[in-house]
DSSP file (Angstrom, degrees, kcal/mol; ACC not computed):
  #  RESIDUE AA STRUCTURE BP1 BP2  ACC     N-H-->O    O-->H-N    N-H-->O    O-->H-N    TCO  KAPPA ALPHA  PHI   PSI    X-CA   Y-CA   Z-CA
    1    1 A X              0   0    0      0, 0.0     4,-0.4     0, 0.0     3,-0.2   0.000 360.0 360.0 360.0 -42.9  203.6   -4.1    6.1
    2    2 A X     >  +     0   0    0      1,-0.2     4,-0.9     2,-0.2     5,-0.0   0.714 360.0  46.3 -42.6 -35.4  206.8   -5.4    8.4
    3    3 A X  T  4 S+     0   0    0      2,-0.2     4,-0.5     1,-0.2    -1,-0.2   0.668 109.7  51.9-102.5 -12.0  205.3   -7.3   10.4
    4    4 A X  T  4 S+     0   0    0     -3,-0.2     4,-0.2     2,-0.1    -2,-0.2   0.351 109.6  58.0 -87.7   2.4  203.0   -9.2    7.4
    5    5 A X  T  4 S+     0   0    0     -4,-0.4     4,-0.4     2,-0.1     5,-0.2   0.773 107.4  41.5 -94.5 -38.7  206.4   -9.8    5.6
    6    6 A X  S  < S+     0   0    0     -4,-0.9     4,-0.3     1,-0.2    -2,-0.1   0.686 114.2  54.5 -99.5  10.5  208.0  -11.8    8.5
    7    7 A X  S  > S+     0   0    0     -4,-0.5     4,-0.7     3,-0.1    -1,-0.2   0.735 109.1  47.1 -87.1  -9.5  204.6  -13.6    8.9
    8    8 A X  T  4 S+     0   0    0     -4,-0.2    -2,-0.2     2,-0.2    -1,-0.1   0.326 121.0  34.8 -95.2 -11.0  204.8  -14.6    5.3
    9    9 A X  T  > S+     0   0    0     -4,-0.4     4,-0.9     3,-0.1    -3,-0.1   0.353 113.8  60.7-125.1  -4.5  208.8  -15.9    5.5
   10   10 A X  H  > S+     0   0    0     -4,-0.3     4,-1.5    -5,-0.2    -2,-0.2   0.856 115.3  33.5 -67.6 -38.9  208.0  -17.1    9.2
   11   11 A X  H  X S+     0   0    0     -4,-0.7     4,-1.6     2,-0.2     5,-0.1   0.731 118.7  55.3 -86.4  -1.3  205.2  -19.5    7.3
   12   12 A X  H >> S+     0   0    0      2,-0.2     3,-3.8     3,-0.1     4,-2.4   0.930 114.4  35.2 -58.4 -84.8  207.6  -19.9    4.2
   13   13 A X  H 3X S+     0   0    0     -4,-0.9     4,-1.6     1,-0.3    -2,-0.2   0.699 118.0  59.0 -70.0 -34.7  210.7  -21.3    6.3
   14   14 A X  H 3X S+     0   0    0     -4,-1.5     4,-1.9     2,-0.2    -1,-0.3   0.846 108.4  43.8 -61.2 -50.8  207.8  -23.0    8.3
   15   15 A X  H <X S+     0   0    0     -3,-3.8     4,-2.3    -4,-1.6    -2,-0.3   0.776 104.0  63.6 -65.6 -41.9  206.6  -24.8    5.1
   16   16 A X  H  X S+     0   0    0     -4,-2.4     4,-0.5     2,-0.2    -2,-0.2   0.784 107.1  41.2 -58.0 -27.6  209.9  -25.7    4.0
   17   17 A X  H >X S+     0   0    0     -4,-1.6     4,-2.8    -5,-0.3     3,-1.1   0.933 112.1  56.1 -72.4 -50.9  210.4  -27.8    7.0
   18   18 A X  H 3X S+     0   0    0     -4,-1.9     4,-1.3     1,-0.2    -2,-0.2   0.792 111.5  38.3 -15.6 -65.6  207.2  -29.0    6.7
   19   19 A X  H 3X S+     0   0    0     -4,-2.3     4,-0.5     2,-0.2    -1,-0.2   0.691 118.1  56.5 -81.8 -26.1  207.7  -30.2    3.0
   20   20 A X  H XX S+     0   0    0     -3,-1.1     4,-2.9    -4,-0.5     3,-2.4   0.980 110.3  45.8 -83.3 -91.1  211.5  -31.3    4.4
   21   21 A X  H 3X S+     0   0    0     -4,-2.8     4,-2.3     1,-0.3    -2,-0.2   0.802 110.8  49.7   0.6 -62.6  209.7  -33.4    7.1
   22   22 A X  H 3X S+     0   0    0     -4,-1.3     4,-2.0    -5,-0.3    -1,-0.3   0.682 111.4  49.7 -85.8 -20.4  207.4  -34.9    4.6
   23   23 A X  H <X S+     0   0    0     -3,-2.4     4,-1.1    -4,-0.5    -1,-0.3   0.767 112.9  45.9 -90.1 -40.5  210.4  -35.8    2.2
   24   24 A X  H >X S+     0   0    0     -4,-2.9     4,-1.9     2,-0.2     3,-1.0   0.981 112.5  54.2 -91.5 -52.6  212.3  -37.5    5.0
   25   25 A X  H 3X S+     0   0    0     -4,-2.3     4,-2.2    -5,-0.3    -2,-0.2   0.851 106.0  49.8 -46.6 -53.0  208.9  -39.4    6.1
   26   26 A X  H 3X S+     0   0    0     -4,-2.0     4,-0.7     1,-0.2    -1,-0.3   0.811 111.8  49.4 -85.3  -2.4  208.1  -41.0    2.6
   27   27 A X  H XX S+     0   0    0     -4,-1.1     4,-2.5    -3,-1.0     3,-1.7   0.971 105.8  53.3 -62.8 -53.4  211.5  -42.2    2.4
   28   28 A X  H 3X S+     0   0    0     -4,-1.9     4,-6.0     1,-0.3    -3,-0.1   0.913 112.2  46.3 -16.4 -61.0  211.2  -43.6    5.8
   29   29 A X  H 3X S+     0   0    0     -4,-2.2     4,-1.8     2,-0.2    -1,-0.3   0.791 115.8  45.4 -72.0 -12.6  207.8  -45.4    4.4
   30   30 A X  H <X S+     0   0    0     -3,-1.7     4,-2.1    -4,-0.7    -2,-0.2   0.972 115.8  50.2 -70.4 -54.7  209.7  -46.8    0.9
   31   31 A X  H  X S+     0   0    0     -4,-2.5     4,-0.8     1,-0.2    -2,-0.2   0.863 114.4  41.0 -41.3 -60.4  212.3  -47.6    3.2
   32   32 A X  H >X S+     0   0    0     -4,-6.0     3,-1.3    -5,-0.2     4,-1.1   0.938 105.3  62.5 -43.1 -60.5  209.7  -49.3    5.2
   33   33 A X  H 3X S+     0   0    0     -4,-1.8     4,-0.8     1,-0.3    -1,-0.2   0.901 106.0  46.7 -29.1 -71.3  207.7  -51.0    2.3
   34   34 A X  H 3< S+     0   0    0     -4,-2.1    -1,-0.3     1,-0.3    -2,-0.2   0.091 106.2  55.9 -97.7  24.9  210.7  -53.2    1.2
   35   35 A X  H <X S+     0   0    0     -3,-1.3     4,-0.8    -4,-0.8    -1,-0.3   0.101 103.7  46.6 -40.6 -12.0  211.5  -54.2    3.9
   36   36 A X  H  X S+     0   0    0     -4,-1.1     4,-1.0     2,-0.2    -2,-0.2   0.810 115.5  52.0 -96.7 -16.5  208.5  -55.7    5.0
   37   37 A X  H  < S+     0   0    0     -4,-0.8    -1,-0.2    -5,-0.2    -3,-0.1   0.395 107.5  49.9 -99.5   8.0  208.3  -57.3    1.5
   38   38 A X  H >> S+     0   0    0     -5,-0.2     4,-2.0     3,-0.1     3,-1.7   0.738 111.9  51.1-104.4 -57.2  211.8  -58.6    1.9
   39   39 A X  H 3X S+     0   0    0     -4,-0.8     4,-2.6     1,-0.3     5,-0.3   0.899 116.2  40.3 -57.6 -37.6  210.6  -60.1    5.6
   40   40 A X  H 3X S+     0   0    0     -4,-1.0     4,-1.0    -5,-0.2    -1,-0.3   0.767 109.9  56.7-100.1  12.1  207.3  -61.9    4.1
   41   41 A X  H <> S+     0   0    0     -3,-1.7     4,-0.5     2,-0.2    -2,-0.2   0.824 113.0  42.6 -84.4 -46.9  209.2  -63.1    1.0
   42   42 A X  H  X S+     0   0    0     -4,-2.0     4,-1.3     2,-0.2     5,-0.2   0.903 116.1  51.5 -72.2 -35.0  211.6  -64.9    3.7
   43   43 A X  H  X S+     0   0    0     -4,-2.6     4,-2.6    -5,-0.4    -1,-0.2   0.955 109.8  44.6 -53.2 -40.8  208.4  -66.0    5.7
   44   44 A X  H  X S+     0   0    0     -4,-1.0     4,-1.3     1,-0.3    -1,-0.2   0.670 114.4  54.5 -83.8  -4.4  206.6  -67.5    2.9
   45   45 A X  H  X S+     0   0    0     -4,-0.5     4,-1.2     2,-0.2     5,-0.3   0.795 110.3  42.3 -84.6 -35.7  210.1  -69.0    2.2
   46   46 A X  H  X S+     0   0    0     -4,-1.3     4,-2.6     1,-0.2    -2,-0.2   0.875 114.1  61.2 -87.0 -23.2  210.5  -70.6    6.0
   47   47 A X  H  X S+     0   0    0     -4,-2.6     4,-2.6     2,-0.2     5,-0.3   0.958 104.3  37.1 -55.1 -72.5  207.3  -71.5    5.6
   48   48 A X  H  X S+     0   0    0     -4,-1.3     4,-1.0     1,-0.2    -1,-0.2   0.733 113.6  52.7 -47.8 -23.1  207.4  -73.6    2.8
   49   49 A X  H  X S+     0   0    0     -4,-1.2     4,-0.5     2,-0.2    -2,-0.2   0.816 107.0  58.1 -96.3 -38.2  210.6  -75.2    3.5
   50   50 A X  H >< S+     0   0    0     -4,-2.6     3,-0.8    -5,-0.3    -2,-0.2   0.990 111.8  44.5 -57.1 -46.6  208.7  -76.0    7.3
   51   51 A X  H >< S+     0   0    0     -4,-2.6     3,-1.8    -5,-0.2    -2,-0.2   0.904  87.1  96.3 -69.7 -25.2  205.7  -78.0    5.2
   52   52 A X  H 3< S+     0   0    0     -4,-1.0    -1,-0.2    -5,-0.3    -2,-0.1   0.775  87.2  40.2 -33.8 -38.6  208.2  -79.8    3.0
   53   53 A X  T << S+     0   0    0     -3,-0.8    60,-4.1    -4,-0.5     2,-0.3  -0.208  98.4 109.5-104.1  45.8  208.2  -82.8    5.2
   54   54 A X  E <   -A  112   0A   0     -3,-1.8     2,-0.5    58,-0.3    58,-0.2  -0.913  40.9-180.0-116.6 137.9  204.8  -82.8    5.8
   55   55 A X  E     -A  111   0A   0     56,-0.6    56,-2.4    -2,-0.3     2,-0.2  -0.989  19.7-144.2-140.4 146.1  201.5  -85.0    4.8
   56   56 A X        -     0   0    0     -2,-0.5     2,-0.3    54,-0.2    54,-0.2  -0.722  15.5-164.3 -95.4 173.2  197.9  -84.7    5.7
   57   57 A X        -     0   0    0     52,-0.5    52,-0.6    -2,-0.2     2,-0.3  -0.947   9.7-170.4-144.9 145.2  196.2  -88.3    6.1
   58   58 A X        +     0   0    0     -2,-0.3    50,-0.1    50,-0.2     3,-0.1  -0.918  57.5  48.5-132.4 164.0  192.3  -88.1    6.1
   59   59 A X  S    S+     0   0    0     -2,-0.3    -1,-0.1     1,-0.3    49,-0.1   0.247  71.2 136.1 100.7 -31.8  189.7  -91.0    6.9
   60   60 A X        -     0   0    0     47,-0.1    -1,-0.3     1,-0.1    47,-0.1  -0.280  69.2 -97.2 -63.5 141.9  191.4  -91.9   10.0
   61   61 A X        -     0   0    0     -3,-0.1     2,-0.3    45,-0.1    -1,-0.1  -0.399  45.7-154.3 -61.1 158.3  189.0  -92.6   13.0
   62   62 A X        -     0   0    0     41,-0.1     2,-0.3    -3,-0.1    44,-0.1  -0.843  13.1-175.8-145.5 135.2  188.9  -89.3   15.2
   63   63 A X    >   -     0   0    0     -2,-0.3     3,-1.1    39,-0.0    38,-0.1  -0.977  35.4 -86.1-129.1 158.7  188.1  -88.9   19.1
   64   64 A X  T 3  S+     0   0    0     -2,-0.3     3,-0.0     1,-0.2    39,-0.0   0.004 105.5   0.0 -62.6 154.8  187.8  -86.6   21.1
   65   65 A X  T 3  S+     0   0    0      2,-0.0    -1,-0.2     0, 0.0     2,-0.1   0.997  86.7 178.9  53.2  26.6  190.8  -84.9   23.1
   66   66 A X    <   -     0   0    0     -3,-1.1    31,-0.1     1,-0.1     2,-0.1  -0.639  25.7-120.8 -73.2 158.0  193.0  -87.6   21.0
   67   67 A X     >  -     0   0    0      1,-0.1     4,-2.4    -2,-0.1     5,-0.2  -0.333   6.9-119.1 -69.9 143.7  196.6  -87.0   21.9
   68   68 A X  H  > S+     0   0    0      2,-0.2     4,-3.1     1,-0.2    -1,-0.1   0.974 124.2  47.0 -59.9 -64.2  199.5  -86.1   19.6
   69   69 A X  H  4 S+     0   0    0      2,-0.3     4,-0.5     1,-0.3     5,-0.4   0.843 107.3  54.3 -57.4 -57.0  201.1  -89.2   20.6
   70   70 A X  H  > S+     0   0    0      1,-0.2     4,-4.5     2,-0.2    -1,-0.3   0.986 116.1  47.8 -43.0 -75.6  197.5  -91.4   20.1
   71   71 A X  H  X S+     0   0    0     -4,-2.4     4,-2.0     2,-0.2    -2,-0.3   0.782 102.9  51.9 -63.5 -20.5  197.7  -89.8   16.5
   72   72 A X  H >< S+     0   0    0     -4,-3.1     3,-1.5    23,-0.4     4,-0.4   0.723 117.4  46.6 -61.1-100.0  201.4  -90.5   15.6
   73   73 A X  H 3> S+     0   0    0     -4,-0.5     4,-3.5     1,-0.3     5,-0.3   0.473 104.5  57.2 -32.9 -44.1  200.3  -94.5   16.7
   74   74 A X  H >X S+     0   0    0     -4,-4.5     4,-2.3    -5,-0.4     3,-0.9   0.939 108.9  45.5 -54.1 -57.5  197.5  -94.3   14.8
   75   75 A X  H <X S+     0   0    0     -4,-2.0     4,-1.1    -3,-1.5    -1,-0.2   0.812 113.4  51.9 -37.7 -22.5  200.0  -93.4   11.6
   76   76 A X  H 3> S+     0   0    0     -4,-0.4     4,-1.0     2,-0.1     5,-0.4   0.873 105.9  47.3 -70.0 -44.3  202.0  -96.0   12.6
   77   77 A X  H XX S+     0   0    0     -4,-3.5     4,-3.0    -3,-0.9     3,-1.9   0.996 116.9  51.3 -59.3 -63.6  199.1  -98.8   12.7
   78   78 A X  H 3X>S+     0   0    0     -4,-2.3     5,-1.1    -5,-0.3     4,-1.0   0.925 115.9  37.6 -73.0 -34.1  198.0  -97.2    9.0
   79   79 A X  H 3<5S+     0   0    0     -4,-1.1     6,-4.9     3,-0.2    -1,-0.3   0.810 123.2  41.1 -74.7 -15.0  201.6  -97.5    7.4
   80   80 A X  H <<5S+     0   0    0     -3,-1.9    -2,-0.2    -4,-1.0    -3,-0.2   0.928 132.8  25.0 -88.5 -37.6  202.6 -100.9    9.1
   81   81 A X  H  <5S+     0   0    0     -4,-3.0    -3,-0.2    -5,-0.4    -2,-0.2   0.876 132.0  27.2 -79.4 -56.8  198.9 -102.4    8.5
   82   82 A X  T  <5S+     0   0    0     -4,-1.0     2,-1.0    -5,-0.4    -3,-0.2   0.851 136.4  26.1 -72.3-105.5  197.2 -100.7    5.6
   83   83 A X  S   <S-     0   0    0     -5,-1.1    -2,-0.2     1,-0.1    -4,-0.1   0.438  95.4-138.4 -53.8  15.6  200.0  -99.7    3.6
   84   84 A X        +     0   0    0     -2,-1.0     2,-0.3    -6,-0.3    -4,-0.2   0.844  55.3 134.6   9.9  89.2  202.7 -102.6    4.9
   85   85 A X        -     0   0    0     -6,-4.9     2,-0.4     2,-0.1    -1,-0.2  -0.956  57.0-135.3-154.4 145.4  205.4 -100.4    5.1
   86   86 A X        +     0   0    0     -2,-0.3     2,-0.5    -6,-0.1    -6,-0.1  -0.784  34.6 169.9 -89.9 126.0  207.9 -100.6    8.6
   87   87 A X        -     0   0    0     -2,-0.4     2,-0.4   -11,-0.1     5,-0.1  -0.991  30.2-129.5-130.7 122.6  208.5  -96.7    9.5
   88   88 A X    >   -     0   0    0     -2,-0.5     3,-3.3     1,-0.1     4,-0.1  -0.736  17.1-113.8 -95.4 149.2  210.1  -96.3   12.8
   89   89 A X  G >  S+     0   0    0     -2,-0.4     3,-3.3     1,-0.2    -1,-0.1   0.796 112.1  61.6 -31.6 -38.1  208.7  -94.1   15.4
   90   90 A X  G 3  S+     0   0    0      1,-0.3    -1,-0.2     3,-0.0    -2,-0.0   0.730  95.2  62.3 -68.1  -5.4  211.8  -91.7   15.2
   91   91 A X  G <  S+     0   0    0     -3,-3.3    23,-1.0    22,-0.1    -1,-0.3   0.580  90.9  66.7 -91.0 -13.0  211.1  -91.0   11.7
   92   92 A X  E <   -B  113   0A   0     -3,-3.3    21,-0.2    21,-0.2     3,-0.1  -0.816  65.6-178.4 -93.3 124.0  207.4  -89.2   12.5
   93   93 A X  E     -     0   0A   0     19,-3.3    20,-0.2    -2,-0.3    -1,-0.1   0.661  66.8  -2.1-113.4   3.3  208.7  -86.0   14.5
   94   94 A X  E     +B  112   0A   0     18,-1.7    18,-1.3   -26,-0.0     2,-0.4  -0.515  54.8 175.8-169.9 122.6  205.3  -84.9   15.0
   95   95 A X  E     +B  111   0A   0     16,-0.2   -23,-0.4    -3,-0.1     2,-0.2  -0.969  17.9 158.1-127.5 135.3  201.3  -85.7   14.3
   96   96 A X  E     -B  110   0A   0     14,-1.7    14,-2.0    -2,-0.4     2,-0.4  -0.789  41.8-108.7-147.5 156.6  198.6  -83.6   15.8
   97   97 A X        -     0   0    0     12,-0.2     2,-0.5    -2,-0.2    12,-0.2  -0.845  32.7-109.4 -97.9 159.6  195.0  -83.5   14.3
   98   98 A X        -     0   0    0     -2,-0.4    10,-0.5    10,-0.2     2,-0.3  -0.818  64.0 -24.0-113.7 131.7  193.7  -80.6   12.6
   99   99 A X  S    S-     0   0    0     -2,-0.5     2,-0.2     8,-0.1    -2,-0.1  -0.779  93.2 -26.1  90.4-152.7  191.0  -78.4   14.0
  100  100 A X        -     0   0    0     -2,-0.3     2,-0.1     2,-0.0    -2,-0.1  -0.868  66.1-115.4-118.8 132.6  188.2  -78.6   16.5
  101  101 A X        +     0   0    0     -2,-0.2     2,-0.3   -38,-0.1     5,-0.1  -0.287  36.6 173.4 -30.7 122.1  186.7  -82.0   17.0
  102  102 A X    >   -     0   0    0      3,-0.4     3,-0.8     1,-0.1     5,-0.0  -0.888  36.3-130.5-161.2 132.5  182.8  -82.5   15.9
  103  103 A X  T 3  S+     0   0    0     -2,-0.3    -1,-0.1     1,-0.2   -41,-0.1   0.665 101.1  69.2 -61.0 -29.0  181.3  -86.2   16.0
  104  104 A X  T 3  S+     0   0    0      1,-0.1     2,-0.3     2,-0.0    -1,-0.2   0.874 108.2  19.5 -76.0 -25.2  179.9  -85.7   12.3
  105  105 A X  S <  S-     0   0    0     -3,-0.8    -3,-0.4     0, 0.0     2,-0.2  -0.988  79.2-111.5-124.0 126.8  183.5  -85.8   10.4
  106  106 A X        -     0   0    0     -2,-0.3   -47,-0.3    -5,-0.1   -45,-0.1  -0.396  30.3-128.0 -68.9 146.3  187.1  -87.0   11.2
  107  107 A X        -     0   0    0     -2,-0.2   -47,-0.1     1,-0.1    -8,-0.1  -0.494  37.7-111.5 -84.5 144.5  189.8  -83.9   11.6
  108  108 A X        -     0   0    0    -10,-0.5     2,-0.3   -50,-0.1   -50,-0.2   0.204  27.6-126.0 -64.6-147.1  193.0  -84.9    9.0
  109  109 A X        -     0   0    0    -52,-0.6     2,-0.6   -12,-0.2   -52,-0.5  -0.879  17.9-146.8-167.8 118.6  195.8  -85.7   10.8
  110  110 A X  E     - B   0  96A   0    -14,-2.0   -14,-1.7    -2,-0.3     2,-0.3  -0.933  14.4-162.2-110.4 133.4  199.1  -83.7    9.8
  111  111 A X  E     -AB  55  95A   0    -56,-2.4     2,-0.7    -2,-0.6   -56,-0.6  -0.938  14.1-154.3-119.1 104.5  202.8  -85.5   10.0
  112  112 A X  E     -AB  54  94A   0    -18,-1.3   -19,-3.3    -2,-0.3   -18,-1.7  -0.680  16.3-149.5 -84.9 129.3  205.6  -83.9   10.1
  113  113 A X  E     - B   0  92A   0    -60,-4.1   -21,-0.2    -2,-0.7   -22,-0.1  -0.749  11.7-137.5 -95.0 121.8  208.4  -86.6    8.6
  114  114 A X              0   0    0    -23,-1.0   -21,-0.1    -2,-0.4   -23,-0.0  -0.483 360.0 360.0 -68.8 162.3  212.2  -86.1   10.1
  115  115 A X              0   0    0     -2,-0.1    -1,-0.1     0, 0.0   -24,-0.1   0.617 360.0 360.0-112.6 360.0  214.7  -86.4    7.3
């Protein structure tokens, strides 16, 4: 009967850590939780504030393997030519096309504007 009483407060005191454990562990995960929803609230924040000076341009002829540099000119050609309006280069701080190249459609063209 002695020795099933201190196997029954060895798994007591066994369980109480256990449940102890498990107490310090979902705090850990709350803990966890908001942070990680304070970290993508600030992504989706840098995020936006990175597109802010950004425009897509569609329509433009597409080649293959064009260059960033090939697609900033072309934006240059469409705003001095098309739209007559004088933008100097320093004022584009970057244009890439977007996607994978495929002969049947032209890829947009995204421009990030310096301010």
């Amino acid at each position: 009967m002695k020795i099933r009483l201190e196997n029954v407060e060895a798994q007591t005191a066994m369980l109480e850590k256990w449940q102890s454990d498990l107490s310090e562990v979902r705090e850990s995960v709350s803990r966890i939780e908001k942070d990680t929803h304070s970290l993508r609230t600030r992504l989706d924040d840098a995020e936006d504030r990175s597109r802010r000076d950004n425009l897509i341009f569609h329509g433009l002829p597409d080649v293959a393997k064009e260059s960033a540099e090939e697609s900033e000119e072309k934006i240059l050609s469409l705003f001095k030519n098309t739209l007559k309006l004088n933008i100097p280069e320093d004022r584009i701080s970057r244009a890439h096309r977007i996607g994978q190249f495929t002969s049947e459609k032209c890829r947009p063209i995204i421009v990030k504007f310096s301010t």
